[in-house]
C-alpha positions as CSV (number, residue, x, y, z in Angstrom):
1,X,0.0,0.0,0.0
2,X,2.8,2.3,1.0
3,X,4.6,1.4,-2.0
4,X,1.6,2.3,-4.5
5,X,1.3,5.4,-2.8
6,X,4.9,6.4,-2.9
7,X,4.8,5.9,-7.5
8,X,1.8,7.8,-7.4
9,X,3.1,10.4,-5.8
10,X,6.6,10.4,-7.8
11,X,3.9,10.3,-10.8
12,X,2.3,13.1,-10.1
13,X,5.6,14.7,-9.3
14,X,7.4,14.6,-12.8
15,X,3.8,14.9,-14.7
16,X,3.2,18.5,-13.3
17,X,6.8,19.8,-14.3
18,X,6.5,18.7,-17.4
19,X,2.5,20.5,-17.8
20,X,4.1,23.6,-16.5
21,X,6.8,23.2,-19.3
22,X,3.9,23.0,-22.1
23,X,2.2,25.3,-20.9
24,X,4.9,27.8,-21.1
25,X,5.9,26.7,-24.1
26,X,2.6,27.4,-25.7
27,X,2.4,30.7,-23.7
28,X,5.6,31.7,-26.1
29,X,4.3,30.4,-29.1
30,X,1.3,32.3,-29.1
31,X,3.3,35.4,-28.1
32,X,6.0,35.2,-30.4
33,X,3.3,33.9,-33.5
34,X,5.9,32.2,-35.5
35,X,3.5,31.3,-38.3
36,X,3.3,34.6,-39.2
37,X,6.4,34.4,-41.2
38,X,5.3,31.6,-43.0
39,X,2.5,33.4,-44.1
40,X,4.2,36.3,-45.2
41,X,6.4,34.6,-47.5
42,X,3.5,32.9,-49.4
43,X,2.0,36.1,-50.2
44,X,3.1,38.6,-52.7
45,X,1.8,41.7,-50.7
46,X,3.4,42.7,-47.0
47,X,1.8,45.2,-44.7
48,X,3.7,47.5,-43.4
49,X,3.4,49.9,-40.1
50,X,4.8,53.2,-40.4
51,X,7.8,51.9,-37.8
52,X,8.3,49.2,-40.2
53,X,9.0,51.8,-43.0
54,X,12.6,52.2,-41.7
55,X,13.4,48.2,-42.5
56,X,14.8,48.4,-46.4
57,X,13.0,46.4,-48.7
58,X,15.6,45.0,-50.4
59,X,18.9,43.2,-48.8
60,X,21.3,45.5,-48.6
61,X,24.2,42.9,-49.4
62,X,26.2,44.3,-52.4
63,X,26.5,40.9,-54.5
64,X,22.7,40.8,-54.9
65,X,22.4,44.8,-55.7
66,X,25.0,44.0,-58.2
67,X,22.7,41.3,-60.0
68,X,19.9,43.6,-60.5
69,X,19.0,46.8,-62.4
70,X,18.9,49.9,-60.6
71,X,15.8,50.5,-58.8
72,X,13.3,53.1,-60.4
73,X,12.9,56.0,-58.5
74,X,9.4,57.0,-58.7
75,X,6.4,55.3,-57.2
76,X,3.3,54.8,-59.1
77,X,0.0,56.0,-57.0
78,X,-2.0,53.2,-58.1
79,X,-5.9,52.1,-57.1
80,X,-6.8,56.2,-57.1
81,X,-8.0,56.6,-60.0
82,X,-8.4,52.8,-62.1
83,X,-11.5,51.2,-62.1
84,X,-10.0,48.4,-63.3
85,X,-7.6,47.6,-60.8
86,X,-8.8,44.6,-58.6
87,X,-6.6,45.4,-56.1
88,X,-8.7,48.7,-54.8
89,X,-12.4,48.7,-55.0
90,X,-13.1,52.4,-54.6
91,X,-10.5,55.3,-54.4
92,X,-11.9,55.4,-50.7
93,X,-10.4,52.0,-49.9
94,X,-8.4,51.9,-46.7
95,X,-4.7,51.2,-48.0
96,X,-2.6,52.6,-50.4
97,X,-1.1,50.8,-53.3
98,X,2.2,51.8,-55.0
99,X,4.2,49.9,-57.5
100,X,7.5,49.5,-57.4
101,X,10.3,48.0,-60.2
102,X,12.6,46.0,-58.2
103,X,15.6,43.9,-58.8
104,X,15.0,40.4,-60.1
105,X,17.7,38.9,-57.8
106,X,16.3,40.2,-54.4
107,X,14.6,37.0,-52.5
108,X,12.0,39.0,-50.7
109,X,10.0,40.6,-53.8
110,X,9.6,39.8,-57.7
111,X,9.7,42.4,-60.2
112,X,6.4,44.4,-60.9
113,X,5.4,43.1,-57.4
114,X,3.1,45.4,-55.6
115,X,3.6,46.8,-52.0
116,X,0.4,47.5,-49.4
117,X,0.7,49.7,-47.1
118,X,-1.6,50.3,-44.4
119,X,-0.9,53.8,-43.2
120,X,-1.1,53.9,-39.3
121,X,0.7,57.6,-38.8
122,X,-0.2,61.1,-40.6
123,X,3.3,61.7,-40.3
124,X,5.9,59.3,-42.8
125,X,9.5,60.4,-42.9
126,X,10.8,60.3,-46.5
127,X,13.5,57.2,-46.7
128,X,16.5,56.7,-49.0
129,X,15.1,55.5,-52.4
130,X,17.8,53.0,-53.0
131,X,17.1,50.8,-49.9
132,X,13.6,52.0,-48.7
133,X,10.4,52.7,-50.2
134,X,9.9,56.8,-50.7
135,X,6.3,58.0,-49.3
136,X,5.1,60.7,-51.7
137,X,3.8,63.7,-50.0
138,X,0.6,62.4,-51.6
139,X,-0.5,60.0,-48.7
140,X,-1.1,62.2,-45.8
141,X,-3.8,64.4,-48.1
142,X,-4.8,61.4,-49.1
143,X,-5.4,60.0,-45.9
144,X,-6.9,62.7,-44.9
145,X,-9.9,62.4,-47.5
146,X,-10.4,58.6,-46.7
147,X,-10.4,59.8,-42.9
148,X,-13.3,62.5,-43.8
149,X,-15.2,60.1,-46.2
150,X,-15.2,57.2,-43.5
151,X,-16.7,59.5,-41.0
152,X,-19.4,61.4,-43.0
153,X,-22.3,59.6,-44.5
154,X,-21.4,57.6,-48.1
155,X,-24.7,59.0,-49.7
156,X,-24.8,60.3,-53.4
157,X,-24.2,63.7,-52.8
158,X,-21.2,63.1,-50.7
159,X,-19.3,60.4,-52.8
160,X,-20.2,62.5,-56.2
161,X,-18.3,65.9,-53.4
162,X,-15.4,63.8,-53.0
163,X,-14.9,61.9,-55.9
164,X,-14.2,65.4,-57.8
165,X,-12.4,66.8,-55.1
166,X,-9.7,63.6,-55.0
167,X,-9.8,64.1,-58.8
168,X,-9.1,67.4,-59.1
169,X,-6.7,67.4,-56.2
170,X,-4.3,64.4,-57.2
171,X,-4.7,63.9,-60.8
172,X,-1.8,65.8,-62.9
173,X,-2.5,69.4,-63.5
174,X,-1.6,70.6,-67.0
175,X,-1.4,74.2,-67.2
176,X,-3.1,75.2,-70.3
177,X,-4.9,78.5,-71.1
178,X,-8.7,77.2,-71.4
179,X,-10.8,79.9,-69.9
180,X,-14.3,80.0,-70.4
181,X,-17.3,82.2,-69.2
182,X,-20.3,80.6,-68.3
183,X,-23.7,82.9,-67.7
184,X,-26.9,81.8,-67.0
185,X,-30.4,83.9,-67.5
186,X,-34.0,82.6,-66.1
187,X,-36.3,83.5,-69.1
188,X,-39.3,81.8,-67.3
189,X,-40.9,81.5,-64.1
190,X,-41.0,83.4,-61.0
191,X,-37.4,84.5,-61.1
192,X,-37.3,85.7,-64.8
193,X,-34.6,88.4,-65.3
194,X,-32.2,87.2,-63.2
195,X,-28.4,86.5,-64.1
196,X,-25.5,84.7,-62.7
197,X,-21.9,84.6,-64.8
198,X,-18.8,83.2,-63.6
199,X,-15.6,82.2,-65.4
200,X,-13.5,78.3,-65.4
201,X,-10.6,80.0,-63.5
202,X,-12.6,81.2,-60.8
203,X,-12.0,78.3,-58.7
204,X,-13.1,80.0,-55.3
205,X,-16.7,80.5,-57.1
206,X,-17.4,77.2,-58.4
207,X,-19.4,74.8,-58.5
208,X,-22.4,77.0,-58.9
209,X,-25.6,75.9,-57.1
210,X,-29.3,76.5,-58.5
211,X,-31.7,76.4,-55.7
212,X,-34.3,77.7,-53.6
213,X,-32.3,78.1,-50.5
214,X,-28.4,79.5,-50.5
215,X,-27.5,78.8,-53.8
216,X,-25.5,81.3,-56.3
217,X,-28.4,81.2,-58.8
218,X,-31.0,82.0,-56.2
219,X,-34.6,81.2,-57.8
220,X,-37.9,81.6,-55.5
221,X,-39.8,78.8,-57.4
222,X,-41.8,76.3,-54.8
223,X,-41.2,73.5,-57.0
224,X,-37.3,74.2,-56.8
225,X,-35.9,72.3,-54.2
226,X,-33.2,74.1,-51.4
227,X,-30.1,73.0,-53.8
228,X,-31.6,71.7,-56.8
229,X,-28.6,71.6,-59.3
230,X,-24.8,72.0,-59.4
231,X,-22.9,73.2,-62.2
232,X,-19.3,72.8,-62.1
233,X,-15.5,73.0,-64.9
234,X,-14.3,69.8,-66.0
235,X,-10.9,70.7,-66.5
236,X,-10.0,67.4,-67.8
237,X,-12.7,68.0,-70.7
238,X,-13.0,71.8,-70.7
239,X,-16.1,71.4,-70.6
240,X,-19.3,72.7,-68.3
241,X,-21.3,70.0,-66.6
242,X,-24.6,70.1,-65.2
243,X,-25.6,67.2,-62.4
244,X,-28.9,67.5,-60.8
245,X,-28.6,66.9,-56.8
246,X,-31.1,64.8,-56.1
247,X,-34.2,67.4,-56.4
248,X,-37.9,66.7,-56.0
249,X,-38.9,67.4,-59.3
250,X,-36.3,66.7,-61.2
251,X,-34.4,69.2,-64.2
252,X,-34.6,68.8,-67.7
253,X,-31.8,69.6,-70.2
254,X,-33.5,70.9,-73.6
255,X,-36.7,69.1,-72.2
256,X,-34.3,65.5,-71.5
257,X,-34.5,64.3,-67.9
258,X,-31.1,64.4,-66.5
259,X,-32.4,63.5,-62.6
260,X,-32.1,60.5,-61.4
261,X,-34.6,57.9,-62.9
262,X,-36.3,56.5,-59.6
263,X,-37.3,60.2,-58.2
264,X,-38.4,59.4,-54.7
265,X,-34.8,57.9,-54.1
266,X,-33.1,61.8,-54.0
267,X,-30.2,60.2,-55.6
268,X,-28.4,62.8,-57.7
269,X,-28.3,62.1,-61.5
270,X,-24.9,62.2,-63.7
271,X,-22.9,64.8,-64.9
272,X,-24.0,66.1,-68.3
273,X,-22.1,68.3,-70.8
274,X,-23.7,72.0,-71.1
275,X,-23.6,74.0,-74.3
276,X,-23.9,77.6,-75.7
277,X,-28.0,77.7,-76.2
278,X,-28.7,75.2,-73.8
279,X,-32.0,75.2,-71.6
280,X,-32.3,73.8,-68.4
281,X,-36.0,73.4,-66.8
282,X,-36.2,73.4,-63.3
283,X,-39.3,71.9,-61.7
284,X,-42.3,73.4,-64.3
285,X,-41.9,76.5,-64.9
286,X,-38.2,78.0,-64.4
287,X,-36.5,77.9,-67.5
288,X,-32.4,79.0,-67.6
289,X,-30.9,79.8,-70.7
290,X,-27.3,79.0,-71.1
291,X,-24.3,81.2,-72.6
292,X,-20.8,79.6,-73.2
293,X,-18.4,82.4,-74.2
294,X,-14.7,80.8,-75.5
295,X,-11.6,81.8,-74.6
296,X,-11.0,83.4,-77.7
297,X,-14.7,85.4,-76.6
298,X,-13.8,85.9,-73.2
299,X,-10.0,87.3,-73.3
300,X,-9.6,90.2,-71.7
301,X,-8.3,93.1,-74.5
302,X,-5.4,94.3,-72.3
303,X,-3.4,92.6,-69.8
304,X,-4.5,91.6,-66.7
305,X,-2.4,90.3,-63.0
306,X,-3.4,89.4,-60.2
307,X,-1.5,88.6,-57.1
308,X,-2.5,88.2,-52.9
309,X,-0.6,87.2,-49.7
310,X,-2.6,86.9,-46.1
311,X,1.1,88.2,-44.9
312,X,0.8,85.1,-42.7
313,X,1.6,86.4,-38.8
314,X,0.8,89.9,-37.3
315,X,3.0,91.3,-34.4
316,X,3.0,89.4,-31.6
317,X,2.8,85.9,-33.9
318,X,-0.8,85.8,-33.9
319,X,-1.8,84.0,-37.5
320,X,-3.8,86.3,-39.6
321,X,-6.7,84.9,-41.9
322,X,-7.5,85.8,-45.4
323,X,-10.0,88.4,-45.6
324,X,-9.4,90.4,-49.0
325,X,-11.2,89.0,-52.0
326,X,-9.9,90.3,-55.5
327,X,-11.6,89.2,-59.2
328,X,-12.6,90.7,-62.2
329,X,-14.7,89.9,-65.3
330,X,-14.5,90.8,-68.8
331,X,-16.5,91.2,-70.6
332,X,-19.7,91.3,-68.8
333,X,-22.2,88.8,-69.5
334,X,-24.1,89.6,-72.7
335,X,-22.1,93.5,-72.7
336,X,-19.1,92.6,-74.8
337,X,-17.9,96.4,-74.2
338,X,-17.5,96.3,-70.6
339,X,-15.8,95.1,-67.7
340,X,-15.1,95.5,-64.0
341,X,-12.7,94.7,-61.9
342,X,-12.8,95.0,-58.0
343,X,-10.4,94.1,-54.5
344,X,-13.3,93.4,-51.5
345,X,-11.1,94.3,-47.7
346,X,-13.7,92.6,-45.0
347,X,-13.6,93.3,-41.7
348,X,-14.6,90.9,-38.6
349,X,-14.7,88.2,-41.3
350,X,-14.5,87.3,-44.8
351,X,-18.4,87.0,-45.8
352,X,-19.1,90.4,-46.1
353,X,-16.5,90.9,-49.1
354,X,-17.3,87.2,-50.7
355,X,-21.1,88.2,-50.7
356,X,-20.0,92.2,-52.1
357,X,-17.6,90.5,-54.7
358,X,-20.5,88.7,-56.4
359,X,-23.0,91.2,-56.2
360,X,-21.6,94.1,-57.5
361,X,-20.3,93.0,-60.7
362,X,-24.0,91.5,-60.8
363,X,-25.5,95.2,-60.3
364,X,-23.4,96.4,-62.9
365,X,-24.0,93.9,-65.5
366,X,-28.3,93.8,-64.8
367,X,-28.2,97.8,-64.6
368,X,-25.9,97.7,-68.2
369,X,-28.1,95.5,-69.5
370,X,-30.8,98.1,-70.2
371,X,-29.4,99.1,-73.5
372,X,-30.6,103.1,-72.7
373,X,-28.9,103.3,-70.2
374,X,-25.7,101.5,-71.8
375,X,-25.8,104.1,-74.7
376,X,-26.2,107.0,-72.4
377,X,-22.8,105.6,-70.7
378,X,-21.1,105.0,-74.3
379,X,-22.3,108.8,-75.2
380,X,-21.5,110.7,-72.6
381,X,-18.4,108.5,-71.4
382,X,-19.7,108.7,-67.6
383,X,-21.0,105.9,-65.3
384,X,-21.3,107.7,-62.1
385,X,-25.3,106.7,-62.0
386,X,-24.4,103.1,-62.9
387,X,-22.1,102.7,-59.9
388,X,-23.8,104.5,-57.4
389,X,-26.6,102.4,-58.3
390,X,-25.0,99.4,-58.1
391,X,-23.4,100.2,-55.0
392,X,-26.5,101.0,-53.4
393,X,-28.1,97.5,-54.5
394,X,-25.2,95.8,-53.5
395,X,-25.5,97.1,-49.7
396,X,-29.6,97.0,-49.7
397,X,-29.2,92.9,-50.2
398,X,-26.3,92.0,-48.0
399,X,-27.3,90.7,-45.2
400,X,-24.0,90.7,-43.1
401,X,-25.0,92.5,-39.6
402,X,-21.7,91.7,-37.9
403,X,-19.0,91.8,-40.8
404,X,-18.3,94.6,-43.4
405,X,-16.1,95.0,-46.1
406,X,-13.9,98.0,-48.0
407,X,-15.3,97.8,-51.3
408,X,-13.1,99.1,-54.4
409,X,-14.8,98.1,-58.0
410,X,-12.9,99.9,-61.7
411,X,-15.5,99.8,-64.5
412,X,-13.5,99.9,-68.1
413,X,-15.2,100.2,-70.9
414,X,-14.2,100.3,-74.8
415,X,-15.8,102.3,-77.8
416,X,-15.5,100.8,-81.3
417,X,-12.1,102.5,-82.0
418,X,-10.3,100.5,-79.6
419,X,-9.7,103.1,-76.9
420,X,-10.4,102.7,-73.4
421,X,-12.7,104.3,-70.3
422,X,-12.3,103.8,-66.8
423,X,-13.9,105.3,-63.6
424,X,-13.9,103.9,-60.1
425,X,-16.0,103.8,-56.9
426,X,-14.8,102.8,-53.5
427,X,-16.0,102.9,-49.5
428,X,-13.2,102.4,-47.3
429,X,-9.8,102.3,-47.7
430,X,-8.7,99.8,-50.4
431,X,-7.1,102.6,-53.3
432,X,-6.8,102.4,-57.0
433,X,-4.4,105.1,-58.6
434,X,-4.1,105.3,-63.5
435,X,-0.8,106.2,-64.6
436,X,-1.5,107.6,-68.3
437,X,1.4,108.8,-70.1
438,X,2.9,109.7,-67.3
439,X,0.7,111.2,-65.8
440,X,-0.7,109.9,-61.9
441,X,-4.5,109.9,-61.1
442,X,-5.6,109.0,-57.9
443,X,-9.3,107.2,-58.7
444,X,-10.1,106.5,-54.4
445,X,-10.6,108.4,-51.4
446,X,-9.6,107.1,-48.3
447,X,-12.5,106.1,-46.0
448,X,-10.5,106.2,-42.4
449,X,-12.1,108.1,-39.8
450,X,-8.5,109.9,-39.3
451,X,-8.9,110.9,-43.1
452,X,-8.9,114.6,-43.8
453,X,-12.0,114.1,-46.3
454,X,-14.1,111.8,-44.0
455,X,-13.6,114.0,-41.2
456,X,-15.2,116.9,-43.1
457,X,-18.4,114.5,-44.0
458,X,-18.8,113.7,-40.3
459,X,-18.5,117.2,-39.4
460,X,-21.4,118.0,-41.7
461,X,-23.5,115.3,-40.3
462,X,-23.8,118.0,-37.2
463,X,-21.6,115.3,-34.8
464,X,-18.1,116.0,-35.6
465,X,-15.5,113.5,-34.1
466,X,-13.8,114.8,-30.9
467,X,-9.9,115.9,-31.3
468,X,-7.9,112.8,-31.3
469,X,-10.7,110.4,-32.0
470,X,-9.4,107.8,-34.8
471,X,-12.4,105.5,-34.6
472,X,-16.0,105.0,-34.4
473,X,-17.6,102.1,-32.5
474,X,-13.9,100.4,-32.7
475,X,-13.9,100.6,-36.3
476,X,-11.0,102.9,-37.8
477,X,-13.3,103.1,-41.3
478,X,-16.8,105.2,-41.7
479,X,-17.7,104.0,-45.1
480,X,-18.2,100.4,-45.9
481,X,-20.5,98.0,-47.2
482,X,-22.6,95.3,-44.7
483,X,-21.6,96.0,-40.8
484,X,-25.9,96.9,-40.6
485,X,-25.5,96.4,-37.1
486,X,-23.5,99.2,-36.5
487,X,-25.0,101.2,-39.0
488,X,-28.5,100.6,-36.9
489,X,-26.5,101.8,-33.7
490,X,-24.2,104.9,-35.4
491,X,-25.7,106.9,-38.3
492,X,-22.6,108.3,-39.5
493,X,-21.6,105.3,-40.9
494,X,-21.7,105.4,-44.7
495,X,-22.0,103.1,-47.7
496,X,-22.0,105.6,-50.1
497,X,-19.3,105.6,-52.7
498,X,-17.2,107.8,-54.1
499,X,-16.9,108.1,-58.0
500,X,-13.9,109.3,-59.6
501,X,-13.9,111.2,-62.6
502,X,-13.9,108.9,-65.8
503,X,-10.3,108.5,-67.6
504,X,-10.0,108.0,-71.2
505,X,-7.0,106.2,-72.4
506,X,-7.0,106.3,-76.0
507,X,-5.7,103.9,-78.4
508,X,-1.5,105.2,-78.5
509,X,-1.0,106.0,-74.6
510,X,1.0,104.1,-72.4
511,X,-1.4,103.7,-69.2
512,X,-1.6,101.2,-66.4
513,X,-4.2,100.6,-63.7
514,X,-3.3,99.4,-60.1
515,X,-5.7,98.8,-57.2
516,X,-4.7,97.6,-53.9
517,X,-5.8,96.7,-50.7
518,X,-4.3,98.9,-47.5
519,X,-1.6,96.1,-46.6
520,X,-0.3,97.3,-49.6
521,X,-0.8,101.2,-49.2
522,X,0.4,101.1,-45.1
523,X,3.5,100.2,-46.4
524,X,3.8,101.8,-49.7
525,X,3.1,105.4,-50.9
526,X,1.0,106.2,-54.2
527,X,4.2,107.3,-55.5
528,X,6.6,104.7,-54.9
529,X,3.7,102.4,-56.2
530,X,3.6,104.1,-59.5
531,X,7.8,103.8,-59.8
532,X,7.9,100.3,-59.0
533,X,5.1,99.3,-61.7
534,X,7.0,101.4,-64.1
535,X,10.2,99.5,-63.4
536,X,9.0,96.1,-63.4
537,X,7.5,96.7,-66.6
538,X,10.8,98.0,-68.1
539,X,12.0,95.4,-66.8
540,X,9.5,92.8,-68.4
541,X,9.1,94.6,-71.6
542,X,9.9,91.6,-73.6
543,X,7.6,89.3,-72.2
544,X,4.2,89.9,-73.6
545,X,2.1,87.0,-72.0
546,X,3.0,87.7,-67.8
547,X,4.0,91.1,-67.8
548,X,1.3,92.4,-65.5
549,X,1.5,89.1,-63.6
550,X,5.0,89.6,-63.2
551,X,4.4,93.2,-62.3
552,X,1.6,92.3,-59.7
553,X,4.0,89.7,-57.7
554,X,6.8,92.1,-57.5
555,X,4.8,95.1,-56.0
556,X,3.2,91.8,-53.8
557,X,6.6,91.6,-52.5
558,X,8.2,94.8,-51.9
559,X,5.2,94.8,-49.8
560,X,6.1,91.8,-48.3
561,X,9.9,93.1,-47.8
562,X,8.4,95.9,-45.8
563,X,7.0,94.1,-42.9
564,X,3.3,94.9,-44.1
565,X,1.0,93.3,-41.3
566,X,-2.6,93.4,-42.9
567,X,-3.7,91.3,-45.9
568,X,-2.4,92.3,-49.1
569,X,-4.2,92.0,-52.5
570,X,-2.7,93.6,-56.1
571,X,-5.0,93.9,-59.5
572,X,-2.5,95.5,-62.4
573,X,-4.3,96.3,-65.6
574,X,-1.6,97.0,-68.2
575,X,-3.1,99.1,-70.9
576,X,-0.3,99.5,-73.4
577,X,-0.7,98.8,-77.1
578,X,0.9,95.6,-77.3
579,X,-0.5,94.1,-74.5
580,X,-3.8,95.0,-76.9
581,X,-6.2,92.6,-78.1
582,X,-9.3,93.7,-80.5
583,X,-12.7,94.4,-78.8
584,X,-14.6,96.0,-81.9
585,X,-18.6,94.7,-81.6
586,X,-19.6,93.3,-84.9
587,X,-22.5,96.0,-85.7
């Protein structure tokens, strides 16, 4: 008995080391997970951690380098774009796929195989392209997107968003000169009369909505849903295209239903291609004539530069957003003769000069369109009445009660022997000065409360400003356009323009236009402006395409070399003969 009891126990004794010592042993293997390895070797494709990324891909032992052709250097961003590709499904797939050549003597990877990476990091260091793979700068933006697109709702309108937004932003830009001005008139329907323009290149404008509710072509039509339609550039075709969003009674192009077939789903329909003389019907009864004007149509007939810097930090390192708005358009829609061109300064925000920006060259081109009124401009070479008009329609339907905006806007105009006519209204304190033949015209006043000029106004309002006072209700301007609030609380604020004389540069001067926002004039004196546009264009002479460009960066930067510490926006208008393109009207 004693003796059976004795080989149990010594049993029981070596059988529990020896469980301990399988169970550790399994412990390890499941920690280590050796048939990882295995795994990885059967497949063509690795995954690799952003730590990982400093591991070479290739064996860095010189007899095998030797054996193989030097490694390409670029990395094809693949899955993006194809719709072929099995590998990605959707450009919104979660990895990134890039192609790499590598030797045919390394043992880890074939030629033409392809490499997955799962990106784990916003942040990639670049790595040495001979040993390890290089992560183009397009993956974090990239990353980005597919970050945005997981988190908002994949519904039509969103993936249709995005789709052109990756597009536009990754595919290869080719720079070519393919301008083209799209304007759109309702002929029918509760909104008839009204007109919306804007140009391919005016990339901060588009796409254009058409809708009830906050859209650029604003119609009041019950059957038009909030945001009915979107119109938007193809730059890849050059072409317009018109998509309906998903409305609730759909929109006919030249009376063919473009709107998604099942129209209780709200889907949104597919891009179509719009053409000069198009129609589009929305709902029943609002009808939208189309105008495509070519390049050729739309070039402007003298040359035109544009340049703008935030002038990133203020004193003290605080960051400074972007509240000047600068644009132009020529020629008007349906008024080959004219065009205006205008810098917005807001204040307290950008809205107020977004919202001005698009309205005023709207006022001007509905009040030209009356061809009285246009012939009474051409005859008597004045448009004072046209842009104090507009000026005052501009500030009746802004609707910004808590930002404001300098307002600056040149209207040129051309008669049938090719010479020119300009005249400018302002409020506030973004200036615009002609040099013509030498000669310097001043076409602004400044709108400052410490202004010589604005002080006389307020005196003559019967509450004159107190000696030393510099500002009213915090603001140092007292003309502007929007701030209603503080219009509502201080009646001696202003949105009345002033109107320069008009300036006629005929068809053999030598005569340039600048206007400028004040982070250019704090730093820079009218006449120090005019000698530096007159050198850089001495200076550019030769170059006939970019010479106002050219003309515009460099007065941008002597701004810039001066420590200037508000926003800073430049439009040059060169008006010398060769820079001259023909604007006759075909009678």
């Amino acid at each position: 008995m004693s003796m059976a009891m004795m080989l149990q126990g010594s049993t029981a004794g070596v059988l529990l080391p020896l469980l301990m010592l399988l169970l550790i042993i399994l412990l390890i293997l499941i920690a280590c997970k050796p048939w990882r390895f295995f795994s990885s070797l059967s497949s063509p494709y690795r995954t690799l951690k952003v730590g990982e990324l400093e591991r070479p891909l290739v064996l860095d032992d010189a007899n095998a380098r030797d054996q193989g052709n030097e490694l390409t250097r670029s990395n094809d961003l693949e899955g993006a774009y194809s719709q072929n590709e099995g590998l990605l499904p959707s450009p919104w797939t979660h990895e990134l796929v890039y192609k790499q050549r590598l030797p045919s003597a390394s043992p880890q990877l074939n030629q033409g195989d392809s490499i997955v990476l799962d990106v784990v990091s916003d942040q990639i260091e670049e790595l040495s392209a001979d040993q390890t793979l290089r992560c183009l700068s397009l993956t974090e933006p990239l990353a980005e997107v597919q970050k945005h697109a997981r988190q908002e709702d994949q519904s039509p309108n969103l993936k249709y968003g995005l789709e052109n937004d990756l597009r536009q932003e990754f595919a290869p830009k080719v720079i070519t000169d393919q301008r083209s001005c799209l304007s759109l008139e309702v002929i029918s329907g509760p909104s008839r009369g009204l007109r919306c323009s804007v140009q391919s290149i005016s990339a901060s404008r588009l796409p254009l909505t058409l809708g009830r509710v906050s859209s650029d072509l604003l119609l009041k039509d019950s059957e038009v849903s909030g945001k009915h339609a979107m119109i938007n550039w193809n730059a890849d075709k050059n072409k317009w295209e018109l998509v309906d969003m998903g409305s609730l009674n759909g929109t006919l192009l030249n009376s063919q239903l473009i709107s998604h077939p099942d129209s209780g789903s709200r889907l949104w329909g597919d891009p179509v291609e719009l053409s000069n003389g198009d129609i589009i019907t929305l709902g029943t009864t609002s009808n939208v004539h189309v105008h495509v004007t070519s390049k050729l149509e739309s070039q402007t007939p003298f040359s035109v530069g544009m340049a703008s810097d935030p002038m990133a930090l203020r004193r003290g390192g605080k960051k400074l957003a972007m509240e000047d708005v600068c644009y132009y358009q020529w020629p008007l829609p349906g008024i080959p003769q004219f065009g205006v061109f205008g810098i917005c300064d807001g204040h307290g925000g950008v809205a107020a000069a977004k919202s001005a920006s698009k309205m005023l060259p709207e006022k001007v081109t509905s009040i030209l369109s009356d061809s009285l009124v246009r012939e009474r401009v051409l005859l008597q070479c004045d448009a004072s009445d046209v842009l104090r008009v507009a000026f005052s329609q501009t500030e009746a339907d802004m609707n910004n009660y808590y930002e404001g905006c300098a307002a600056t806007l040149l209207l040129v105009w051309a008669d049938n022997d090719e010479n020119f006519f300009a005249q400018c209204a302002n409020v506030g304190d973004a200036a615009c000065i002609m040099n013509v033949d030498g000669k310097q015209i001043k076409m602004t006043e400044d709108h400052r409360v410490s202004s010589y000029s604005e002080r006389l106004r307020l005196n003559e309002t019967g509450e004159p400003l107190r000696d030393g006072e510099k500002r009213l209700y915090g603001l140092n301007l007292a003309r502007m356009l929007g701030d209603k609030f503080m219009k509502q609380q201080e009646p001696r604020f202003s949105s009345e323009p002033y109107i320069s004389e008009t300036v006629h540069v005929k068809q053999a001067s030598s005569a340039f236009a600048l206007l400028a926002s004040d982070g250019f004039w704090d730093v820079i004196s009218l006449k120090k402006a005019v000698q530096l546009a007159m050198q850089a264009k001495q200076r550019y002479s030769a170059d006939v395409e970019n010479v106002a460009e050219k003309v515009a960066s460099i007065l941008l930067t002597e701004a810039k070399t001066l420590r200037t510490e508000d926003n800073t926006s430049i439009v040059f208008l060169d008006f010398d003969r060769k820079f001259r393109i023909s604007c006759k009207v075909d009678s």
